[in-house]
TORVO-871728 format. One line per 10 residues: number of its first residue (from 1); their letters; for each residue z, y, x of C-alpha. Coordinates in Angstrom, 3 decimals, decimal comma. Each point is the difference from the previous one (the first is absolute). Example, Ala and Ser with C-alpha at 12.3 -4.5 7.8 and 13.67 -1.06 7.14 Angstrom:
! residues 2
1> AS> 7,800:-4,500:12,300; -0,660:3,440:1,370
END
This chain:
! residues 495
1> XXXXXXXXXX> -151,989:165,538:154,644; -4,005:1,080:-0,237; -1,295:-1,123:2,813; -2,983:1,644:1,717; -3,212:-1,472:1,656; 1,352:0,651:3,672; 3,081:-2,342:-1,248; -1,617:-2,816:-0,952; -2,095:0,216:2,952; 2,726:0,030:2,151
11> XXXXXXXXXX> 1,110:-3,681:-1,741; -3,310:-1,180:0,682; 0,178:0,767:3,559; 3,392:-1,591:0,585; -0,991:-3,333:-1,789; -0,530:-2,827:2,225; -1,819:-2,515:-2,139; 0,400:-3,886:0,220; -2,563:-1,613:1,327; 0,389:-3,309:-0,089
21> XXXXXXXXXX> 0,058:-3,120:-2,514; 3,653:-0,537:-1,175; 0,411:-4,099:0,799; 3,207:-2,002:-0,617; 2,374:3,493:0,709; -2,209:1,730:2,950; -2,623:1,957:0,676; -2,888:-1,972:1,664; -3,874:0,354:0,731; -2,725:-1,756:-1,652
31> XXXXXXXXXX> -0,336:-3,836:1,777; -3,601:0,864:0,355; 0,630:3,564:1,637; -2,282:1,758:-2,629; 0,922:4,028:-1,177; -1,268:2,271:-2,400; 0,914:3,598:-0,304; 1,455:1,602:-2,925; -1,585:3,738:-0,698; 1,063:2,539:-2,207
41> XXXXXXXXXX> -2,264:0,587:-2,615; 1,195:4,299:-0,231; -1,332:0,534:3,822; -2,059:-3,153:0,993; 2,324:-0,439:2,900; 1,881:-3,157:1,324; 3,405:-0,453:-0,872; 0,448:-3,401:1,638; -1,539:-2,827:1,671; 1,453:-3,300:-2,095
51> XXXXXXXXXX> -0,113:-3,718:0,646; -2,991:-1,869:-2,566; 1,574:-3,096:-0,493; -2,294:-3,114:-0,962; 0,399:-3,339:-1,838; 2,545:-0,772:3,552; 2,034:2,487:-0,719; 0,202:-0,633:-3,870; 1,367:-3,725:1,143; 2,635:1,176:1,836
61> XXXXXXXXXX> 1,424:2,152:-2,276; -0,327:-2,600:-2,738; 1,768:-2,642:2,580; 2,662:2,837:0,208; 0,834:0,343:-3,133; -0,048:-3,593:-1,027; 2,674:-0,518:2,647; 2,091:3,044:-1,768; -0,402:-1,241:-3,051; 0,614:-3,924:0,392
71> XXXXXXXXXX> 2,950:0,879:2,244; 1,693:2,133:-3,233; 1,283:2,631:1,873; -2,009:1,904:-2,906; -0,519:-1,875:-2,485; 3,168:-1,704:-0,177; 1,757:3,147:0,943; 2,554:1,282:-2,784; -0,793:2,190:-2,588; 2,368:3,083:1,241
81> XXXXXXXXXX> -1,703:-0,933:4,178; -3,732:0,473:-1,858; 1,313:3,254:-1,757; 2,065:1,508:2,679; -3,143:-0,564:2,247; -2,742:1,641:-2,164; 2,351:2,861:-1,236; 0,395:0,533:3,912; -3,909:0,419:0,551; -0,186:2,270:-2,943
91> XXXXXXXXXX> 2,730:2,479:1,957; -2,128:-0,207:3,103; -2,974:0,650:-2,264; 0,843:3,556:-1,332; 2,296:0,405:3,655; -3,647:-0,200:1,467; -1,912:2,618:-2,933; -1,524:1,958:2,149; -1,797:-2,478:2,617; -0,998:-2,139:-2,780
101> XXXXXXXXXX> -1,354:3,143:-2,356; -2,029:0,794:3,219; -1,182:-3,165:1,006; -1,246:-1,173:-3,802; -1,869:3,802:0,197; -1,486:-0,239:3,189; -1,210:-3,514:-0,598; -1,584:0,471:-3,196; -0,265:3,704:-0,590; 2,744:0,458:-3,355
111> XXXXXXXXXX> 1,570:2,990:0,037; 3,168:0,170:1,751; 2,282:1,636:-2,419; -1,340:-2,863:-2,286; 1,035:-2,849:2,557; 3,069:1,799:0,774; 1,258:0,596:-4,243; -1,761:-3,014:-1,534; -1,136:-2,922:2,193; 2,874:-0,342:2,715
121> XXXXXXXXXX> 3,544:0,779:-2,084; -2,289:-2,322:-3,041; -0,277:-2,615:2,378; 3,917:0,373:1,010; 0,774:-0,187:-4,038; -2,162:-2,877:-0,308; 1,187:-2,034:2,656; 3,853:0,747:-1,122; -1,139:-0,841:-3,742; -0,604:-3,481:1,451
131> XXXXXXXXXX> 2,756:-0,365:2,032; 2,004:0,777:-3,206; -1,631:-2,955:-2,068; 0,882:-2,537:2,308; 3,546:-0,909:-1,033; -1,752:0,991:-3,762; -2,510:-3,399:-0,402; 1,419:-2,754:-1,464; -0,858:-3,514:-0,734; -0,433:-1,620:-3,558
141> XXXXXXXXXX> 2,119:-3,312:-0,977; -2,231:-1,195:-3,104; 0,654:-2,260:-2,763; 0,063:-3,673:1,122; 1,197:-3,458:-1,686; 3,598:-0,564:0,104; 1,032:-1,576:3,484; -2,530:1,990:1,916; 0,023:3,524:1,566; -3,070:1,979:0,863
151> XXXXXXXXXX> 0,425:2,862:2,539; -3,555:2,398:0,499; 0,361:2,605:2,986; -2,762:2,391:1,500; -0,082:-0,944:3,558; -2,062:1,678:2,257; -3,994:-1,293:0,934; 0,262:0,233:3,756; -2,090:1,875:2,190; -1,994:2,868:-2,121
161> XXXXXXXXXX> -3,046:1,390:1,674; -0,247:3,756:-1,549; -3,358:1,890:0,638; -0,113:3,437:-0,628; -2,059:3,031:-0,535; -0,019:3,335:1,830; 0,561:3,015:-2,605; 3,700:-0,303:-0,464; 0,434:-2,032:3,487; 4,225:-0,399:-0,078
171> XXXXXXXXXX> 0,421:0,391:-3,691; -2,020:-3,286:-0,437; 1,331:-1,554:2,649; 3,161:0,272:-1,870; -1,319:-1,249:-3,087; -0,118:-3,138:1,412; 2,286:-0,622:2,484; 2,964:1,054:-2,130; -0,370:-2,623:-2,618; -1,410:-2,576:2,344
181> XXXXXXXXXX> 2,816:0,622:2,327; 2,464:0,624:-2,668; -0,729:-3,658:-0,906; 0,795:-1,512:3,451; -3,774:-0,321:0,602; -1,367:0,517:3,626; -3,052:2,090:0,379; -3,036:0,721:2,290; -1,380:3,341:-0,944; -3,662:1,448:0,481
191> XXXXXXXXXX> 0,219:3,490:-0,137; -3,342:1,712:-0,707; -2,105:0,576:2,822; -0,381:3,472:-0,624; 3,719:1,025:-0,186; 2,513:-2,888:2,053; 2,138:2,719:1,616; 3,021:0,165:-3,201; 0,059:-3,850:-0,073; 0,551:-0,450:3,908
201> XXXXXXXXXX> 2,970:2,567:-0,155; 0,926:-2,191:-3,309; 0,480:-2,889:2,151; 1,726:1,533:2,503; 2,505:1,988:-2,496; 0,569:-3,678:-1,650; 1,053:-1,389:3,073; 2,780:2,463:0,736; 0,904:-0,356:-3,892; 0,868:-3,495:1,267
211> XXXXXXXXXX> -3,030:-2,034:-1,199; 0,475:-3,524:1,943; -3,606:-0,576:2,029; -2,481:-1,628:-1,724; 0,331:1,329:-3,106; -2,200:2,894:0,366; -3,286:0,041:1,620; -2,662:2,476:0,185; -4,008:-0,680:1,200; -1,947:2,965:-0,002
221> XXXXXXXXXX> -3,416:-0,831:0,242; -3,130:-0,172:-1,957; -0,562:-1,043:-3,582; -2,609:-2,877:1,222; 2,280:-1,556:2,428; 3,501:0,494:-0,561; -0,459:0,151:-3,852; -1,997:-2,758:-0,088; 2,485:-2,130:2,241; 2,913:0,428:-2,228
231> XXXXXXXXXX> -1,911:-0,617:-2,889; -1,580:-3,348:1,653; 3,434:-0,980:2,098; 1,576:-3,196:-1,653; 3,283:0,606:0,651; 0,341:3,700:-2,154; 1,668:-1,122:-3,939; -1,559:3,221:-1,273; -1,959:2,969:0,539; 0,823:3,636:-1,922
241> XXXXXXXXXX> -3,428:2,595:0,742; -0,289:3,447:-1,537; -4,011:1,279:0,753; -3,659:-0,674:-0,962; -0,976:-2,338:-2,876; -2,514:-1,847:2,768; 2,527:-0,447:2,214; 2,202:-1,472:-2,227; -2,671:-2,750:-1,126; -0,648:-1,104:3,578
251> XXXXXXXXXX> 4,205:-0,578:0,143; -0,638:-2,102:-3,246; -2,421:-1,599:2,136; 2,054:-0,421:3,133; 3,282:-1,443:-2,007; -2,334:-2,299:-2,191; -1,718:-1,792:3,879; 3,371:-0,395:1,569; 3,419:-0,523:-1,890; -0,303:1,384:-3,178
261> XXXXXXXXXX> 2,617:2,493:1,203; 0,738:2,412:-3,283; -1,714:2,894:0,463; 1,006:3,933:-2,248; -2,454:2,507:0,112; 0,313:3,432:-0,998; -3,957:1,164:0,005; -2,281:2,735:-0,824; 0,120:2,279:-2,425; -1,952:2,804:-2,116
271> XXXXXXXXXX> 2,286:1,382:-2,640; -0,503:1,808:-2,853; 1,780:2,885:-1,192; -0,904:0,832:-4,023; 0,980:3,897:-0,796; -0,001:0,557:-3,873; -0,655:2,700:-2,134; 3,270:0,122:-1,182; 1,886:0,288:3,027; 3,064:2,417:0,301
281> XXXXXXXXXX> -1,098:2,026:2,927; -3,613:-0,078:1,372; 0,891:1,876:2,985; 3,002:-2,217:0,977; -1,941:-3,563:-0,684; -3,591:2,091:2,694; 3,278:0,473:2,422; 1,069:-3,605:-0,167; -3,764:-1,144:-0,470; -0,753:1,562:3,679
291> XXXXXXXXXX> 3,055:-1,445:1,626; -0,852:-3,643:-1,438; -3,107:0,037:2,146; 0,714:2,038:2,905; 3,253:-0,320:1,241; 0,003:-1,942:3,100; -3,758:1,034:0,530; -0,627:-2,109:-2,997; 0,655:-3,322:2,124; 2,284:-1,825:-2,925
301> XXXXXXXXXX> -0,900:-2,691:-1,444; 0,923:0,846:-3,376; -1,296:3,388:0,216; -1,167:1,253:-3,205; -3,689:0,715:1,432; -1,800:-0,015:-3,921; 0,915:2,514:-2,088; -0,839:-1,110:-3,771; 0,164:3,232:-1,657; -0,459:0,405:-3,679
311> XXXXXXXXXX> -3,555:2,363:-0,787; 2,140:2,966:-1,581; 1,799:0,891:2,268; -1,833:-1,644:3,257; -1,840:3,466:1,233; 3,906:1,744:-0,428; 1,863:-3,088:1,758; -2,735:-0,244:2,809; -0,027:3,863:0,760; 4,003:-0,329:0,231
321> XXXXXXXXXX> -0,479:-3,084:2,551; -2,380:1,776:2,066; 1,894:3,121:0,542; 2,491:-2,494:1,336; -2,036:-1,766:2,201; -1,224:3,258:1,310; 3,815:1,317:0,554; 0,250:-2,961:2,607; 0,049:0,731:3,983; -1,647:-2,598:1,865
331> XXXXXXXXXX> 1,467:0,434:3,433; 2,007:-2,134:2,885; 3,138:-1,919:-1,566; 2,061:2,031:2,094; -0,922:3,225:-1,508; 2,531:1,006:-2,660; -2,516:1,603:-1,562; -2,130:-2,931:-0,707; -0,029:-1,805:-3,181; -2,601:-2,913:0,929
341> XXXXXXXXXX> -0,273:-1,803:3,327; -2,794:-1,515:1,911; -1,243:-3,904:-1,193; 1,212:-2,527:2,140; -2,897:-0,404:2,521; -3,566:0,700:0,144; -1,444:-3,285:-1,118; 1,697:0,151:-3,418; -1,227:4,143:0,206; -3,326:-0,996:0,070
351> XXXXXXXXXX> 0,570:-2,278:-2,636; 1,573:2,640:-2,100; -2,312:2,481:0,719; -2,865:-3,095:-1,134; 1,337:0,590:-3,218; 0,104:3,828:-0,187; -3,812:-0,515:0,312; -0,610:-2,129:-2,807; 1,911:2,029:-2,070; -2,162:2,877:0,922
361> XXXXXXXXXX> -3,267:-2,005:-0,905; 0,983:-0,871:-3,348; 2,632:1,927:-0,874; 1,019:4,185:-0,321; 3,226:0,752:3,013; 1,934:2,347:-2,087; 2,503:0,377:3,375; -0,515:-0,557:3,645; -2,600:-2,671:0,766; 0,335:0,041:3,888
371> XXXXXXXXXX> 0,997:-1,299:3,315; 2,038:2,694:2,029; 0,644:0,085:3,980; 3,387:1,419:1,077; 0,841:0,499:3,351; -2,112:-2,992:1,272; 0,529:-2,329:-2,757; -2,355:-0,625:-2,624; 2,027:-2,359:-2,011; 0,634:2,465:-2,694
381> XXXXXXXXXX> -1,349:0,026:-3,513; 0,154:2,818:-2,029; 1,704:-0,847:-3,654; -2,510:-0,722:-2,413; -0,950:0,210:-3,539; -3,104:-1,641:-1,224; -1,341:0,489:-3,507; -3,465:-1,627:-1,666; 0,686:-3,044:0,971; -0,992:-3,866:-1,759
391> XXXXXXXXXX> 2,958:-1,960:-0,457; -1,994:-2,605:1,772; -0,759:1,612:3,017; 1,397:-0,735:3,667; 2,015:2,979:0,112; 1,353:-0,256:-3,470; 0,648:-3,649:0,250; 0,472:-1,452:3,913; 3,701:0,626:1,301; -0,530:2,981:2,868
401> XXXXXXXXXX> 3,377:0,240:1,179; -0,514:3,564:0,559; 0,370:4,252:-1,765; -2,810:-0,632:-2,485; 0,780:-0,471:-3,486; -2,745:-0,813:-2,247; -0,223:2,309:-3,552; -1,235:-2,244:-2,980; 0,575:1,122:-4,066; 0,876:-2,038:-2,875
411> XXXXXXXXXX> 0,036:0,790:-3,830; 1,932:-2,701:-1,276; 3,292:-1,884:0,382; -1,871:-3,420:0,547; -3,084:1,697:1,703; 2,980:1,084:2,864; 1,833:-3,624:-0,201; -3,409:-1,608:0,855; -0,914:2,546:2,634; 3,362:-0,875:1,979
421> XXXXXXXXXX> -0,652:-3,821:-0,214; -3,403:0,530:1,320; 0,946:-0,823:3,533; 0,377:-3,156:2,210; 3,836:1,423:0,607; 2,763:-0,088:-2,359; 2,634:1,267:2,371; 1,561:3,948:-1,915; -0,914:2,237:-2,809; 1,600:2,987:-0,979
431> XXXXXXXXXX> -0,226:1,666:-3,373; 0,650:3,426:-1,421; 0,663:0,602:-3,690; 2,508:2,063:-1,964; -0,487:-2,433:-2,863; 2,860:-2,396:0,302; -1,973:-2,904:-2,195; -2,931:0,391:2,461; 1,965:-0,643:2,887; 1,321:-3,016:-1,543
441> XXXXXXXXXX> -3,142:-1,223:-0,973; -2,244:0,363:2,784; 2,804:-0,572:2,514; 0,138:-3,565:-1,272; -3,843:-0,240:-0,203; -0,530:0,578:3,415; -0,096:-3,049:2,495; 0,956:1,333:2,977; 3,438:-0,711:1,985; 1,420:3,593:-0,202
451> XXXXXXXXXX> -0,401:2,620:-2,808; 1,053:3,241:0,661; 0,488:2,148:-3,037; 0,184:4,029:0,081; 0,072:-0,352:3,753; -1,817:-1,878:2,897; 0,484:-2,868:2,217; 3,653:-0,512:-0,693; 1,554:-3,065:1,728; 4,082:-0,506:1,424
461> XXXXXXXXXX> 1,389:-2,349:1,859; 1,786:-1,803:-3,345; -3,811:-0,377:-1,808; -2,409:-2,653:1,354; -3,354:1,502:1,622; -3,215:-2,142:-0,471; -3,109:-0,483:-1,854; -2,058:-2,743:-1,672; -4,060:-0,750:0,496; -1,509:1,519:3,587
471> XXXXXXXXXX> 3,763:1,772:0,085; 1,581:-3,572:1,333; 3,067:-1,613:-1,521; 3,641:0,119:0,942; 2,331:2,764:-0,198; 1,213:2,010:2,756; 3,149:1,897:-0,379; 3,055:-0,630:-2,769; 2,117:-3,474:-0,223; -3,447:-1,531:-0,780
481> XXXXXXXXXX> -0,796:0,333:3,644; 2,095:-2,629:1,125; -1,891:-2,715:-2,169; -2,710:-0,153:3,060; 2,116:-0,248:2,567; 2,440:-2,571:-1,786; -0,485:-3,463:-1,403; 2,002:-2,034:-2,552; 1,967:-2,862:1,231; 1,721:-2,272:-2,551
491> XXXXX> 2,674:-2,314:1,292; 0,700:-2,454:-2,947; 3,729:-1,796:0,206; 0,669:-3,038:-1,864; 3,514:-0,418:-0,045
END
């Protein structure tokens, strides 16, 4: 069914958003009585006034679910309780589509039809993926001298503290709480600040799935105080983040002055994609070159946001990228007619928009270039294509998280190897050829955690997401997921 504007604003004014922090299995205010309000970034209005929880709150929730977990009723729950459980919540996820298509859109300003076909029934798969594995892991019994018996099992960390970003709000959510929970970990989630609505109604949907208390808390709040508290609290085994490069450093930093809790980042990222002369079709690779940088408003963090394009055919390939980017509608998410959303908020705008201006100084904007005001907001950014640039420069070189991609030629095979590496992130890549040797070749040559080849940003729930350098280190995603929520126990028998 094609829904019109009028429908989805209908959801939207039915919604009745939770408010609170989600402690030990209910819905409670901050101890400290502070609130923030949560505004949508399409019409500048306020969508709800939420608890800020502080470093009080943050203990509470860790006390919480150190009582779930020591008491077992997770983590020493059966196999077919864990998996009956999170299959459950992924029901109740696509059951609840709509409110949480319209929630992740208002609070962050995706597109709705994108929330509603990609990010909510994705989350649903993932989660059931998970929930699938658990009765799949098995232990190891290795060789040991005769008379002895050596047993290794994965058994879970204890309480995870998962921080999260705020341009795919549930879908990251899920990334980590399905494995972590999968596991028989306990968890205290920090939603983004930006975008906590999906991960309260998370928390509320896991409770009627029959999650036991404890096991699942949520503290929205603010990256300096709640972030900081989980990362600093002694008593959380290990934190998963997905966001800035900085901010990952100071949770190196906060793990490294307390307990040496493992921490798994998934950071920053400014990835390359390298368009050959060769390839197959020039206007299918400028179609899949525009998406890779702005779909989602270009807030990814593996968008491809450089495009290396070799000199013979980089005037053809760029005119065929900018008659996409000029085929886009900016408008409200809501708008069926709209193929880009507003940014998230107007601080990160006017850091966006920082950027457009830079790349005006130094560069030539071969497509839009500017800030845009619709119907009060001016958190839009028109989708843009800058040529002329030095592969040095801020634009060209600084992740901007937004719809700006950054034109640079290359002549040679090595000249566009070295022209990917030259960045502080290591996180995608994608690569267009129709030469099958090439693909090979500089496939393997490139050092990044995910190469794309004859399309862009490809990742699935059964391949491991992650980078190396600035990018962070662990894997979200696949089986390999459950290596940082898990830990090898070895109980050794002499008999």
């Amino acid at each position: 069914m094609t829904r019109t504007r009028a429908d989805w604003q209908a959801i939207a004014d039915s919604l009745s958003p939770r408010t609170q922090a989600f402690i030990d299995g209910k819905f409670v205010d901050a101890v400290e009585g502070q609130t923030t309000t949560s505004i949508s970034p399409a019409t500048g209005q306020s969508l709800a006034t939420l608890a800020e929880c502080t470093a009080a709150d943050v203990d509470l929730a860790v006390k919480a679910a150190r009582r779930s977990f020591e008491s077992g009723v997770w983590s020493r729950a059966s196999a077919d309780t864990r998996k009956a459980t999170l299959s459950k919540l992924s029901a109740l996820i696509m059951d609840n589509l709509d409110e949480l298509a319209v929630t992740d859109s208002l609070d962050m300003g995706k597109l709705v039809t994108d929330a509603h076909t990609i990010d909510v029934p994705g989350s649903a798969m993932i989660l059931q993926f998970y929930a699938e594995a658990i009765d799949k892991l098995n232990g190891e019994i290795p060789v040991t001298p005769p008379g002895n018996i050596a047993l290794v099992q994965r058994v879970p960390l204890g309480v995870v503290g998962a921080v999260i970003p705020w341009n795919y709000p549930l879908e990251m959510a899920i990334w980590k709480l399905a494995p972590a929970l999968a596991a028989g970990n306990s968890v205290v989630l920090k939603p983004a600040e930006q975008s906590p609505l999906s991960a309260l109604r998370l928390a509320e949907l896991a409770a009627e799935a029959g999650l036991p208390d404890g096991v699942l808390n949520v503290v929205p709040g603010r990256g300096e105080t709640v972030g900081r508290a989980i990362g600093e609290h002694p008593d959380v085994d290990v934190l998963t983040f997905t966001g800035s490069t900085e901010v990952g450093k100071m949770f190196m930093s906060y793990s490294g002055a307390s307990n040496l809790k493992q921490v798994w980042l998934e950071c920053g990222g400014k990835s390359a994609n390298l368009v050959f002369a060769d390839i197959d079709n020039l206007n299918e690779a400028a179609e899949f070159a525009a998406r890779a940088i702005f779909f989602n408003q270009g807030e990814v963090c593996s968008a491809n946001s450089r495009l290396l394009v070799q000199r013979e055919i980089a005037d053809e390939f760029v005119a065929a990228v900018v008659a996409q980017a000029k085929n886009i509608t900016v408008g409200h998410p809501f708008d069926p007619a709209a193929n880009m959303g507003p940014l998230v908020d107007r601080r990160h705008t006017d850091r966006v928009e920082e950027y457009l201006k830079q790349g005006v100084a130094l560069g030539s904007v071969a497509a839009g270039g500017r800030r845009l005001t619709i119907e009060g907001s001016d958190c839009y950014i028109e989708p843009t294509v800058i040529t002329n640039l030095a592969a040095d420069s801020a634009p060209a070189k600084e992740e901007i998280f937004g719809p700006v991609l950054a034109v640079i030629p290359f002549d040679t095979e090595d000249e566009a190897i070295a022209l990917a590496h030259n960045s502080e992130y290591a996180l995608a890549a994608s690569l267009w050829t129709g030469n099958l040797s090439r693909a090979h070749r500089v496939a393997e040559r490139l050092h990044v955690g995910t190469v794309s080849v004859n399309t862009v940003d490809a990742l699935g729930v059964t391949t491991p997401f992650g980078g190396f350098k600035g990018s962070g280190f662990g894997r979200d995603l696949s089986l390999h997921a459950f290596d940082k929520f898990t830990g090898l126990k070895t109980t050794w028998i002499r008999y």
